[in-house]
MIDOTI-333379 format. One record per residue (C-alpha): residue number from 1; z, x, y. Coordinates in steps of 0.2 Angstrom, whole numbers, plus 5000, padded with zeros to 4 digits. Example, Ala and Ser with C-alpha at 12.3 -4.5 7.8 and 13.67 -1.06 7.14 Angstrom:
 num    z    x    y
   1 5039 5062 4978
   2 5036 5068 4995
This chain:
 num    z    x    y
   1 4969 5062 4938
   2 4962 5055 4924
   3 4948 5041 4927
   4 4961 5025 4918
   5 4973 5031 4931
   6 4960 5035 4946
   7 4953 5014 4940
   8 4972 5008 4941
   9 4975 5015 4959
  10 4959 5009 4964
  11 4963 4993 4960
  12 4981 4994 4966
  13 4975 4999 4980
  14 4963 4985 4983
  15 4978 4973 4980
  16 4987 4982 4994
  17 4974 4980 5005
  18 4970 4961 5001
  19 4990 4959 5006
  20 4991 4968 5021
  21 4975 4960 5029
  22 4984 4943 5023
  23 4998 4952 5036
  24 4987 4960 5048
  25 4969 4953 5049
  26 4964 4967 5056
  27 4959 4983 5048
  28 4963 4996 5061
  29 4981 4991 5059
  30 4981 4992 5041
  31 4972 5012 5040
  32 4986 5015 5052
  33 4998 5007 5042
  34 4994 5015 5029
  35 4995 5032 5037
  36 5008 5030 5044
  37 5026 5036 5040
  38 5038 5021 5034
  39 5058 5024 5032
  40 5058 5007 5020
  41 5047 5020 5008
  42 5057 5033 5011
  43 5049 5042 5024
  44 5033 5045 5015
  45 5017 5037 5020
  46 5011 5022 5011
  47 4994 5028 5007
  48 5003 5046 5000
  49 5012 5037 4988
  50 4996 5026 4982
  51 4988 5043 4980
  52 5005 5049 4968
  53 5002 5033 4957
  54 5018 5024 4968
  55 5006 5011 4971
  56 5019 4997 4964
  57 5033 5002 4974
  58 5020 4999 4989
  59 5014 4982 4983
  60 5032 4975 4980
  61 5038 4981 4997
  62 5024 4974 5005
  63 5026 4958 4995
  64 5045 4957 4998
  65 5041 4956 5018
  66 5028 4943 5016
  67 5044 4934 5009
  68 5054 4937 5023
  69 5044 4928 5034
């Protein structure tokens, strides 16, 4: 990964975690989050598709259920 993408998922990854501790306010539940299998991403782990540059698609999910509330 080159170090402009390695700085953009940083940083989307940051945003991702300002959000869900908006959601959460609690870390443990956002690592397992994170980790953790979601069929609304299909089927992959949040934090797999951060690493594979899918940050956005994480974000806007996240974003779109902050909505919903």
């Amino acid at each position: 990964m080159s170090e402009k993408n390695h700085a953009r998922v940083d940083q989307q990854l940051i945003e991702i975690i300002v959000e869900l501790y908006a959601f959460f306010n609690d870390y443990e539940k956002i690592y397992f989050w994170l980790y953790t299998k979601n069929l609304n991403l299909g089927g992959s782990q949040p934090i797999a598709l951060i690493k594979r540059g899918r940050g956005n698609k994480v974000l806007e999910f996240i974003k779109s259920s902050h909505e919903g509330e």
